[in-house]
N, C-alpha and C positions, 0 to 999 in steps of 0.2 A: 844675861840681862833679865830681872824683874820686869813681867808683863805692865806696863803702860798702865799709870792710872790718871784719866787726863779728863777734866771738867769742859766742856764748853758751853760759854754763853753765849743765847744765841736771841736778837732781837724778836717778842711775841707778834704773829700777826692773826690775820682773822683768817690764812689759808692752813686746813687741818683735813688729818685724812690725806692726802701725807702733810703732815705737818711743814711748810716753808718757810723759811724768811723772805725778805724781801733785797736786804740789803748784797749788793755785789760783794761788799767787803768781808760780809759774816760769810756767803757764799765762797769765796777764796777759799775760806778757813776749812769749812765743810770738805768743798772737792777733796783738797789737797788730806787730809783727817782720813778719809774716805779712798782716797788711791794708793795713800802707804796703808792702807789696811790696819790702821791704828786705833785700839777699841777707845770708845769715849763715853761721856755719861751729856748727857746734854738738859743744861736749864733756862726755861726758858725764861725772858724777863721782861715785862712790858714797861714800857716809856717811861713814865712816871715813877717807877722802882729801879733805874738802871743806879742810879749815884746812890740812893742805901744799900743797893744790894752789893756795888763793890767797894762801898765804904768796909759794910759789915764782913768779905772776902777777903779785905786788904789788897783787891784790887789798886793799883794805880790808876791815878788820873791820866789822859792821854795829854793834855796839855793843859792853859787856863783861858778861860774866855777874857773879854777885854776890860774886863773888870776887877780880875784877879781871880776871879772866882773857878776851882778845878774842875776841868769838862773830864764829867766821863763819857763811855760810849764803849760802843762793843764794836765786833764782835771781841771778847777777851777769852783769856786759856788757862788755867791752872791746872801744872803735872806736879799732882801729889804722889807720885812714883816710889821717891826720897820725901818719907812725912817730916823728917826732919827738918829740911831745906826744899818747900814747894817752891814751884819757879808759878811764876803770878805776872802775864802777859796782856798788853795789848795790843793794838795795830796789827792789821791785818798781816801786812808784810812780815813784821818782825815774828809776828805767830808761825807762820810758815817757814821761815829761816831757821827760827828756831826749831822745828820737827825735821826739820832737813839735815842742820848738823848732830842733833842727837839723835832721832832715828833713822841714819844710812839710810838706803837702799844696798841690798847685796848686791841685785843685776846695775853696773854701773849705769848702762843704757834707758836705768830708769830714776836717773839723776833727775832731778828736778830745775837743777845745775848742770848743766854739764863743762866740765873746764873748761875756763876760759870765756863764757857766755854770758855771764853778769852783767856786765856793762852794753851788751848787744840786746841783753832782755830787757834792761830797764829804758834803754832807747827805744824799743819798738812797743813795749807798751804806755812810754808815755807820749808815743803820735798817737796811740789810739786812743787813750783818754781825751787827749789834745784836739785832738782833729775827727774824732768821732763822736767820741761819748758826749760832749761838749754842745752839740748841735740837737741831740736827742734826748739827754737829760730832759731838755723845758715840756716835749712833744709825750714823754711819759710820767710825766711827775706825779698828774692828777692819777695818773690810773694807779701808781703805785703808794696815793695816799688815801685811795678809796681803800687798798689791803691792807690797811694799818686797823688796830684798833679802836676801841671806839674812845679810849684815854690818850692815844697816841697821836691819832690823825691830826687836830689843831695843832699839834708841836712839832709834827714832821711838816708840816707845809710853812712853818716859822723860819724850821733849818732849810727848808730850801726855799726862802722863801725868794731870791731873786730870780731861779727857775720857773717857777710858780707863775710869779708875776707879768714876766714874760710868754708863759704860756696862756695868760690872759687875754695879754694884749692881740698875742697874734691871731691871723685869719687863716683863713685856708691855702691859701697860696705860700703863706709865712710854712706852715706846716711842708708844705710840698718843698720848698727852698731849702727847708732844715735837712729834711732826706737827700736830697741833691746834693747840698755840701756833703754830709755825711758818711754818701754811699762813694763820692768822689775820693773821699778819702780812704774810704774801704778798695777800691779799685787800683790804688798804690801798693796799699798793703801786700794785695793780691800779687800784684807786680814783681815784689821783691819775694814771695814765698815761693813765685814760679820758678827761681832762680833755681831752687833745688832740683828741676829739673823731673819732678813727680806730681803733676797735678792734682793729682786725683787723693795726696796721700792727705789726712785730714787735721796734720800740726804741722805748726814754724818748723821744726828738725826732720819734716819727714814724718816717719813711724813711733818717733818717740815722743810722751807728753813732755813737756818742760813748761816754767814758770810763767812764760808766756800766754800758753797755749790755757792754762790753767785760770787765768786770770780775765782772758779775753772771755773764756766760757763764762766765767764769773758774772759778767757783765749781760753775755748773749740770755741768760738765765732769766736775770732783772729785766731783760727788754721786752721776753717773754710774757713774762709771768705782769708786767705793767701794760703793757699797750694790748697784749690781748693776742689768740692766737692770728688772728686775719691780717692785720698792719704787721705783726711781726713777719706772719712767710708772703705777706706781698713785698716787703720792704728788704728784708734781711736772710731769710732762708734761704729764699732760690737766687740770689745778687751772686755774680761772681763764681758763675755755675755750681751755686750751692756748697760752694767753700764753707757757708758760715752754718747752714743746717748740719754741712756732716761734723764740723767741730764743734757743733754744740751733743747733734746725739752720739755722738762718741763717749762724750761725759754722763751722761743719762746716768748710766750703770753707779758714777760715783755721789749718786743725787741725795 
């Protein structure tokens, strides 16, 4: 097989030196890019140039807003591998599906899938969007629309703007509530990963990363890099005897 020739976009922010996104979703992409060890060329694209720029790629639109009108967004993928027939991607999910069935892993135990766990992965990440991320979004919005640019920031806090709004309203107390449910919900999680019977090991499968585990960092990343380091390792690092710091630095390496 012809070495990978694979474009990724990836939303511009103002963190540089290492250069980051902010978005969970572009981050998925990254990890996942980045642990099958698959070379890419990365462009960066800010706010206001995402719809020319995947107009002019022949990007697809991800869907349409309520008006008709076609939403783009990233993070997207183009594998010009085949110049003939480039395959032209969005949504995070289908990005990573897509690198999963056409570039294997050899060690099967480095499945991102492992059989049979589809349906087990898509349930357990979506309680944690559900019943975590859910409660934290509004608590980090502002911090992650101070890391936007300076063309970006008024339209990111538009798209999120019922987070936003909410994180207006509330007080301090509202804030401590939010953790509360949050980390209640992380204390389940916990629950059922104990099940494996290895505390200490630092993914859903034990020893091995999978989709989940991938996804969830995804997120830990975003929570990071928006709330700031202090709220994040008072709230999230050491919860759950530091379940959530060691799967997050574990991924470090594929940053």
């Amino acid at each position: 097989m012809s070495s990978p020739k694979l474009i990724f976009f990836q939303f511009k922010t103002r963190l540089q030196n290492p250069d980051y996104p902010t978005s969970p979703n572009v981050w998925r992409v990254r990890l996942a890019l980045n642990y099958k060890n698959l070379p890419f060329t990365t462009v960066w694209v800010d706010g206001p140039e995402i719809a020319k720029t995947c107009i002019a790629e022949c990007i697809p639109n991800l869907d349409f807003f309520a008006d008709g009108t076609p939403h783009y967004t990233l993070p997207a993928l183009i594998d010009a591998t085949n110049p003939d027939a480039p395959v032209k991607l969005v949504d995070s999910k289908r990005i990573v599906d897509y690198l999963e069935d056409t570039y294997p892993e050899i060690d099967p135990q480095r499945a991102l899938y492992p059989p049979g766990t589809k349906s087990f992965q898509a349930l357990a990440y979506y309680f944690f969007r559900e019943a975590v991320m859910i409660h934290l979004r509004p608590l980090s919005v502002a911090g992650a629309a101070a890391l936007q640019t300076d063309r970006t920031c008024a339209a990111y806090l538009v798209r999120h703007r019922e987070s936003y709004e909410k994180a207006q309203r509330m007080e301090e107390s509202g804030r401590e509530k939010g953790w509360e449910t949050a980390k209640s919900a992380l204390d389940l999680m916990e629950s059922f990963i104990a099940e494996n019977g290895d505390p200490q090991a630092p993914y859903f499968a034990g020893q091995n990363i999978t989709f989940t585990d991938l996804s969830i960092a995804a997120n830990l990343i975003y929570l990071k890099l928006s709330l700031g380091d202090q709220e994040f390792d008072k709230h999230i690092r050491a919860h759950n005897g530091g379940r959530w710091g060691r799967l997050l630095d574990a991924f470090a390496k594929y940053m």
